[in-house]
Every structure is written in structure tokens, then in C-alpha cells.
N, C-alpha and C positions, 0 to 999 in steps of 0.2 A: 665816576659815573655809576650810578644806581644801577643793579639787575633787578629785572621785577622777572617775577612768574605767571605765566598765562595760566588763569585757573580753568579756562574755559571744559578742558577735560577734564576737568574735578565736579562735573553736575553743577557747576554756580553758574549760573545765569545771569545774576543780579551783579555781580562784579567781574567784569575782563579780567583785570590784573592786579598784585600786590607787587609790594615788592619782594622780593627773594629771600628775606630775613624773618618777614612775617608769619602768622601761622593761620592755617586756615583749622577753625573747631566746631564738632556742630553744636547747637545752641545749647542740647541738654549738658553738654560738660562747661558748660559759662556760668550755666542759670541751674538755680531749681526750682521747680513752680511753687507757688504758694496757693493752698487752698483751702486754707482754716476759714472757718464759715462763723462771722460776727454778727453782732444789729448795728443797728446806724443809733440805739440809743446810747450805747458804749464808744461808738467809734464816727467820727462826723460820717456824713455821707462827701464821697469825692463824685464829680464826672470825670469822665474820660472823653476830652474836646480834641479838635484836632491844634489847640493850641495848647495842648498839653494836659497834666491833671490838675485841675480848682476845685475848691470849693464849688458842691451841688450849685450848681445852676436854679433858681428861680424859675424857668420855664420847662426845667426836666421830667419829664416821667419819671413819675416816682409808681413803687409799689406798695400793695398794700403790706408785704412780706417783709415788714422794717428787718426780722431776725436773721433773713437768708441772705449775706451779702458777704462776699471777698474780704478778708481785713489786707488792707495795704500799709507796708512800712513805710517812710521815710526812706529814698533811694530806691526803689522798686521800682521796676520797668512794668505797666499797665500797658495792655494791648488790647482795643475792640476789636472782640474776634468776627464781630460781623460786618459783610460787604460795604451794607449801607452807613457803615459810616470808616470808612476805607481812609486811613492816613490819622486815625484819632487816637492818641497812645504818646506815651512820655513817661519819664525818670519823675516819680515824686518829688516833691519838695515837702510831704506832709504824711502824715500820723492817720489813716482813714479808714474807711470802707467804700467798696464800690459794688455795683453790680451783678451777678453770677455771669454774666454774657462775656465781661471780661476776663483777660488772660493776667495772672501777676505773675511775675517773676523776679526770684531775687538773683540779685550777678554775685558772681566770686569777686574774692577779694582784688582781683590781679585786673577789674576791669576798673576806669574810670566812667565813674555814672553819668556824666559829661561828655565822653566819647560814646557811651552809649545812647544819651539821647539824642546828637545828630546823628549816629550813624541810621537807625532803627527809624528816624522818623523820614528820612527822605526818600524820595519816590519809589525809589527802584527795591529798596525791601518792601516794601509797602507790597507793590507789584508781585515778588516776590513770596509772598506774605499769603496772600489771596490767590495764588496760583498752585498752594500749597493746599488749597481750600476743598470744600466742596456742597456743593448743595443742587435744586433739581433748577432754581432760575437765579438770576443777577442777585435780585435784592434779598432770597435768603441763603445765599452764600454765604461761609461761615467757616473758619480755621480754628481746628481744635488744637491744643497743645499736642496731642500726639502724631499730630502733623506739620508743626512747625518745628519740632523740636530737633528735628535732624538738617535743619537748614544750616549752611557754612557760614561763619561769620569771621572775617578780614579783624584777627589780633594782632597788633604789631608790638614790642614789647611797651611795659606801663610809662616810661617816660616819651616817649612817641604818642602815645596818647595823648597824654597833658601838654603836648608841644600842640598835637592837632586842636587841644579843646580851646588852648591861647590865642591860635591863630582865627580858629573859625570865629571866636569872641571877639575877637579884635573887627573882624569884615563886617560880625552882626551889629555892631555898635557904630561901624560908619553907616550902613542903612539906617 
């Protein structure tokens, strides 16, 4: 039988329990942010959808300020730091540039980039995310790294990871 740990006295909100073997870290010992500042003529331009990060969108706001934009790696965890578009953020698949409104971040070695993008992208961090936030109404609400960065996030060791990211893949593929 599994012991899990009630986090709930640990300030997480967002998650009741682990189990007892896992490690609860805050974000800034996972991640480091990224904030080198590219053009989209060096680097494509990305969106950050809520279906993850693409290739610029056709119908996206763009700026006139092609030079002022995030360079994102390959495996980077992107996060819209604003309300209005609440749940849009994902683990790269690509080489880019985005936005300055978004958040990059790059994971340590010890995370799976896979486990990071189910874990980060479902409700309750989301929730969690924006609660961390702040602004004077709903739609310019807005989470800066240095209030996210101390949120706890549920590590269990790296092959527990890639057990979860097998299993979660396996359910997303019968939908």
C-alpha cells in the first residue's frame, strides 16, 4: 500500500496529495527563466495556444517590434502570463521566438519535458497560475515570473515520470 503525504499544510492549494516518496520544489529550483531577447527574423515567430506552442498563427497579432521577442528553445515550457488567455502554455516542440507577455522557462535536467507538459497544462495549475497573479480587473490580470516562481510542484523520481508520461499517452491516444 502506497503512503501519500497531505500537502495541504505545505501552502499547495493546487494539489491535496503525493505520495510520500515524492518531492514537493518550488518552480525556481526546476526551472530557470529565459529571457534573451531575439527578432522573429532570426528566430520563427511561435504562439502560445492553448493547444500548446505552433507555428505563428495566421490570424495572430503580431507587432510591429519583429526585434523584441523571447527566443524559445526546443523543450522549453512557455507560459501566457496573461488572464485572458488562461490555460495557453506548453513544452516546445521547436527552435522560436515568442511574445515578451510570455513566460519561458527552461527545466532541469532531472524533469521529464512530458511530464511537464501534462502536469502545467491542466486546470488546477492553471488556476493556481493566476491566483499567483495580479492586476486591478479579470482581463488584465497577469502572473509575472516573480510570482510564480515559488509555486510547489509534485516531483516524483525521473522514472515515475516517464511511467506517468506512458500512461497519460496511452488514455490520450484512446480518445
Amino acid at each position: 500500500m502506497k503512503k501519500y503525504s497531505n500537502v495541504m499544510n505545505t501552502n499547495v492549494t493546487w494539489i491535496p496529495q503525493i505520495p510520500a516518496h515524492w518531492k514537493l520544489q518550488k518552480i525556481n529550483a526546476l526551472f530557470t527563466e529565459r529571457k534573451k531577447k531575439v527578432s522573429d527574423k532570426d528566430y520563427k515567430p511561435l504562439s502560445v495556444t492553448k493547444k500548446g506552442i505552433l507555428p505563428q498563427l495566421e490570424h495572430a497579432a503580431k507587432s510591429n517590434d519583429s526585434d523584441n521577442r523571447k527566443l524559445v528553445k526546443k523543450g522549453d515550457f512557455v507560459i501566457n502570463s496573461r488572464s485572458d488567455r488562461k490555460g495557453s502554455c506548453g513544452v516546445s516542440r521547436l527552435d522560436g521566438s515568442v511574445s515578451l507577455i510570455n513566460i519561458v522557462l527552461t527545466p532541469s535536467n532531472e524533469l521529464n519535458s512530458e511530464y511537464i507538459h501534462y502536469l502545467l497544462r491542466n486546470y488546477r495549475f492553471s488556476e493556481e497560475y493566476y491566483r499567483n497573479g495580479r492586476g486591478i480587473v479579470a482581463d488584465l490580470w497577469t502572473t509575472r515570473y516573480s510570482e510564480m516562481r515559488t509555486i510547489l510542484f509534485p516531483v516524483p523520481p525521473r522514472a515515475e515520470q516517464d511511467q506517468i508520461v506512458r500512461f497519460l499517452d496511452w488514455k490520450v491516444s484512446e480518445i
